[in-house]
N, C-alpha and C positions, 0 to 999 in steps of 0.2 A: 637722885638725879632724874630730871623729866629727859625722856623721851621722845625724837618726831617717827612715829611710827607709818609705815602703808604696808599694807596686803593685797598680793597679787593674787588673783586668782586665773585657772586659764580662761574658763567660759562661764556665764551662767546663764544657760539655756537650758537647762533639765534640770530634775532632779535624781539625786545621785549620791553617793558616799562623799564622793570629792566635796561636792554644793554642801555638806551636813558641816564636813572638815573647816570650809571654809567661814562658816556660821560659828564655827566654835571658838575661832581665830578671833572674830569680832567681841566675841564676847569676852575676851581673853584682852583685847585693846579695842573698848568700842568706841574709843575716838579715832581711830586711824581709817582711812578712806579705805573702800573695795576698790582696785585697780581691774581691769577686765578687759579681753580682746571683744566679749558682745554679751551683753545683756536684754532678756526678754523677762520681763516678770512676771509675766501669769506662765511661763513655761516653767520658771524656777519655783524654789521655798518662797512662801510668803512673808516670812522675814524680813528677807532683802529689802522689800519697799518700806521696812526703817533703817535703811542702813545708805550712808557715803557713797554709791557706787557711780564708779566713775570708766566710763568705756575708751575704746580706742575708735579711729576714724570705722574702722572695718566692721563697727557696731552696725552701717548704715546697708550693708550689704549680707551679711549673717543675719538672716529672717529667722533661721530654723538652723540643727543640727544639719540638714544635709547640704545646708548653702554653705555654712561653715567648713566643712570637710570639702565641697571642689572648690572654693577659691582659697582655702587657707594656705597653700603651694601658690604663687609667692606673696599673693596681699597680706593675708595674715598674720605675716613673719616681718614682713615690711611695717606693717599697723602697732606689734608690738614693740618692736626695736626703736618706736618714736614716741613712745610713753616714756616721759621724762620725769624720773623718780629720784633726781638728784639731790632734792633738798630734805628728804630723809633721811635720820640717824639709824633706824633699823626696819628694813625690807624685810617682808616673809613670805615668801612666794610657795603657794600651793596650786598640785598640780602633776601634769608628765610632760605636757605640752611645752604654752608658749609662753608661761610665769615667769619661766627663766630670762626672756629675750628682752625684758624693758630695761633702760637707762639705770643707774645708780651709780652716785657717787662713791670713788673708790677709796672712802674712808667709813663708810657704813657699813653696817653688821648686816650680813645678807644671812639669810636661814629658807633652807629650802625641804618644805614637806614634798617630798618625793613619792607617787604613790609604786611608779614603775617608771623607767625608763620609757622614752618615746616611746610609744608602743609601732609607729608605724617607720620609725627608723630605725628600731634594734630587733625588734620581733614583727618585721612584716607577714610573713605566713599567717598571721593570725587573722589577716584580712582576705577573705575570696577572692575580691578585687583584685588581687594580688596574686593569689592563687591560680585564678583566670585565664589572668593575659598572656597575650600567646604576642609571637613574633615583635612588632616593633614599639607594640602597645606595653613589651614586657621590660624591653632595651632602656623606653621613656621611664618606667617604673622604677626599674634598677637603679638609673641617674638620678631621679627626685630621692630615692631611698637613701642615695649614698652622700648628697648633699645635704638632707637633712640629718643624717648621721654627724657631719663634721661642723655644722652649726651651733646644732644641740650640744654635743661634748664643748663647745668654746664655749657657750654662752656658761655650760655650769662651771665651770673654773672660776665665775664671779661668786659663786656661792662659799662663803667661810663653813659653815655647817651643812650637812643632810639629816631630814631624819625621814627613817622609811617606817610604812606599817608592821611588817613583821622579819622574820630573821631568813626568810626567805627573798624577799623584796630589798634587804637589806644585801645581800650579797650582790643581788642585780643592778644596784645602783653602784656599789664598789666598785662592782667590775667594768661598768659602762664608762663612766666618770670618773674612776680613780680619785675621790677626794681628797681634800687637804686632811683633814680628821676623819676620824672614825665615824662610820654612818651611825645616829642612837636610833633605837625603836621606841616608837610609842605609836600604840595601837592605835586606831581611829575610833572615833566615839557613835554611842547609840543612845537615843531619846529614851529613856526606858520609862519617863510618866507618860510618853505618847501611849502607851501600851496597856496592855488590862488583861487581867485572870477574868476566863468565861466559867458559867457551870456551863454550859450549853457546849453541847459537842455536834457539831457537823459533819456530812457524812463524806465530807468531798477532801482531797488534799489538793494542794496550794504550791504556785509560783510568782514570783514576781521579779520580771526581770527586763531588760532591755529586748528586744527580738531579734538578736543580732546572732552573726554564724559561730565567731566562739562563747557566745553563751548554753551554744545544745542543748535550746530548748527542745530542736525538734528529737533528741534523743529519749525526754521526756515523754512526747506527745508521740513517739515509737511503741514506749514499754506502755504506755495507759491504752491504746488503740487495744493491745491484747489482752492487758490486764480486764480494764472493761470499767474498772471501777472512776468515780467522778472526780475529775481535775477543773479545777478553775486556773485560767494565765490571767493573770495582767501585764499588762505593758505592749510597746511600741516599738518600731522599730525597719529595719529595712525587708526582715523576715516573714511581716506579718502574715501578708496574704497566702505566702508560701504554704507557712505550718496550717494559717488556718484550713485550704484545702488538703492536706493531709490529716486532719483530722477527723476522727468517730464523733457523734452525737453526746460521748460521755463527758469532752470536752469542751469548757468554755472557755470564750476567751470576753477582755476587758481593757477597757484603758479609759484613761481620763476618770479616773475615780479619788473620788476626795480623800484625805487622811482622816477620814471617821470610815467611809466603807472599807478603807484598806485594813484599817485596825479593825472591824469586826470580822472579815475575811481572816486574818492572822489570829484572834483570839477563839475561832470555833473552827478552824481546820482539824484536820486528824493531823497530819504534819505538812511542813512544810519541804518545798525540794529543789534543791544543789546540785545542778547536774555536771556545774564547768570546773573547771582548775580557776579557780577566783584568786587575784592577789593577793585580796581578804575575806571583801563578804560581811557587809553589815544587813545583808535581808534573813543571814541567819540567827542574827542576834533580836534584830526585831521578832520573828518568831522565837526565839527563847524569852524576850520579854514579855511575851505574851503566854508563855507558859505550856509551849508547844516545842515539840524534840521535831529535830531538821535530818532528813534523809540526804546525804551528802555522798560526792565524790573523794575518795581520801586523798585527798591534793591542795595545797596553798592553803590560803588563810585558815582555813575551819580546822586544820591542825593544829593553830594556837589558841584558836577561841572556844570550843568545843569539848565536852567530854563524850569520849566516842562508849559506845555500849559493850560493857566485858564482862557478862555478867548479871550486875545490877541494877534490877530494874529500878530502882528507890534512884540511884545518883548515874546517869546519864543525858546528856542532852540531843545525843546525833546517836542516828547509826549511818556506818560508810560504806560507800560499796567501791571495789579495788578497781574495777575497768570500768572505763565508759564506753560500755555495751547496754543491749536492750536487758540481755539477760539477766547481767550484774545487777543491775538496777532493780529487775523486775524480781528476785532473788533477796535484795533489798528490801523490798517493800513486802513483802511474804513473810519475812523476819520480822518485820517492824510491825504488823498486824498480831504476831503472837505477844508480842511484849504490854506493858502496863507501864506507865510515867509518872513524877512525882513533878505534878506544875510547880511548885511553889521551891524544888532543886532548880531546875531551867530558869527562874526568873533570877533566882538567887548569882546564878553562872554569867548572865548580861548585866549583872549592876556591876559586876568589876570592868565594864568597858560604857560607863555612863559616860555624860556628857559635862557632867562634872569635874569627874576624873580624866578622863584630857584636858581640858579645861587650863585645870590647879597644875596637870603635869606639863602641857605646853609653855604656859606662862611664866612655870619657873625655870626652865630652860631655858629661855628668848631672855629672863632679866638675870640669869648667873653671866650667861655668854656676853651680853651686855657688860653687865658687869667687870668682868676678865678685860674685855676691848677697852671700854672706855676709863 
């Protein structure tokens, strides 16, 4: 039986695990249109510009990430609720956002990759902004929070399936949403021929990440100030100028770098570093593809994708450090300076989350469930 497929995505304006997710989705049905609240394409994957992608009105006002974030309360929600994705037989919306909030007919198989719940209606603390406001600016905050809380839970009640990245993410969608079926996991996928084994070792270790307050970079750019020894960041964000003046001369920073200098940054690092409670974390796998062990927080994803160091130096990929302090960290990286790595265990540890293998395991998911429905 043929199929009318679409794929929602929430934004693509960066690049990002989601944007990779949703790339994989295509390749999984690459006749099915990209549905989107805004797309930029020289901000996203290059990809995209061969692919269906089809935006909402709100596309004309979302320039950038930070235009999107102050008018997405109420155009945004408005913008997607009017994507009309009726004449689909199976929707697959990827996402936290606003994937969930377009049209579909309620005879269609809706499947929703879930990466976390809204993150700024179920876990606002995680935002400063948030953290910040004080008196009437905190009451407005409250009200947007609690509104977008009871949107969001209606809108997933259109979803027949969820599936979350790991068994941790998976509990947080249960509990927010309370699904019809059981949430499945399937991991998020990594490019692993983007990547390469170096002989060449570099003397500097490595981040890359968004410049945002719960990423703690600046916990990063704490421990190297005393450590002393050379860090490279890449990335962007609302953070930047901050860390960058709290930073020592050992620290660089970067952004707007192609995926040839980021790949040879990630194949001659010493390692690479984890400093947040990540949902998942596919920049730890890109550094394992590359043949490089990840200095991590013991928290979220990298608990399922990672072998942590017990031991053996031949078969580990990470070592973890318990608190996200200066110390821990700096404690961390003192440990990980004694040890020796086996590149060729670490790339071996990223091919079981190829992009392949989501791929083959998405696709037969979305066509058993199909299946079952129709």
């Amino acid at each position: 039986m043929t199929y009318k497929v679409a794929i929602v995505q929430d934004e693509l304006i960066r690049r990002a695990g989601g944007e990779k997710v949703g790339l994989c989705f295509h390749y999984a049905f690459p006749e099915a249109p990209i549905y989107t609240i805004a797309y930029r394409e020289n901000d996203t994957f290059e990809e995209y510009k061969q692919c269906d992608v089809r935006t909402s009105w709100f596309n004309r006002f979302a320039n950038n990430e930070k235009a999107l974030k102050k008018y997405f309360f109420p155009f945004g929600i408005i913008a997607m609720k009017q994507l009309n994705l009726t004449a689909y037989d199976i929707v697959i919306q990827s996402g936290t956002h606003c994937s969930k909030y377009v049209k579909v007919n309620k005879n269609a198989l809706v499947i929703t990759y879930c990466y976390t719940p809204f993150r700024l209606a179920w876990n606002p603390t995680s935002y400063t902004e948030y953290l910040d406001a004080k008196g009437f600016r905190k009451l407005a905050f409250d009200l947007v929070v609690s509104i977008l809380k009871k949107i969001d839970k209606s809108a997933s009640k259109r979803s027949d399936y969820f599936i979350s990245m790991t068994q941790e993410t998976r509990e947080r969608v249960a509990e927010a949403y309370e699904p019809k079926k059981p949430v499945a996991v399937i991991p998020p996928p990594v490019t692993v021929k983007n990547f390469y084994l170096s002989n060449e070792n570099g003397d500097y270790y490595f981040l890359l990440s968004r410049l945002e307050y719960y990423k703690r970079v600046d916990l990063v750019v704490k421990a190297f100030n005393k450590i002393g020894k050379p860090l490279i960041i890449v990335g962007k964000g609302s953070k930047e100028q901050e860390l960058k003046d709290m930073a020592n001369p050992n620290i660089t920073f970067y952004k707007g770098l192609s995926n040839e200098e980021i790949g040879k940054l990630y194949a001659k690092c010493k390692a690479f570093l984890m400093p947040q409670h990540e949902d998942y974390g596919i920049t730890p796998l890109e550094a394992n593809a590359s043949g490089r062990p990840v200095i991590a927080y013991r928290a979220g994803g990298v608990l399922e994708t990672m072998v942590p160091f017990e031991g053996d130096q031949q078969k580990y990929t990470a070592v973890f450090f318990n608190e996200q302090t200066e110390d821990s960290l700096i404690k961390a990286v003192e440990k990980f300076e004694e040890l020796t790595f086996n590149s060729n265990f670490i790339r071996q540890n990223s091919e079981r989350f190829d992009d392949e293998v989501f791929i083959q395991r998405a696709k037969n998911f979305v066509l058993e469930k199909a299946a079952e429905k129709f």
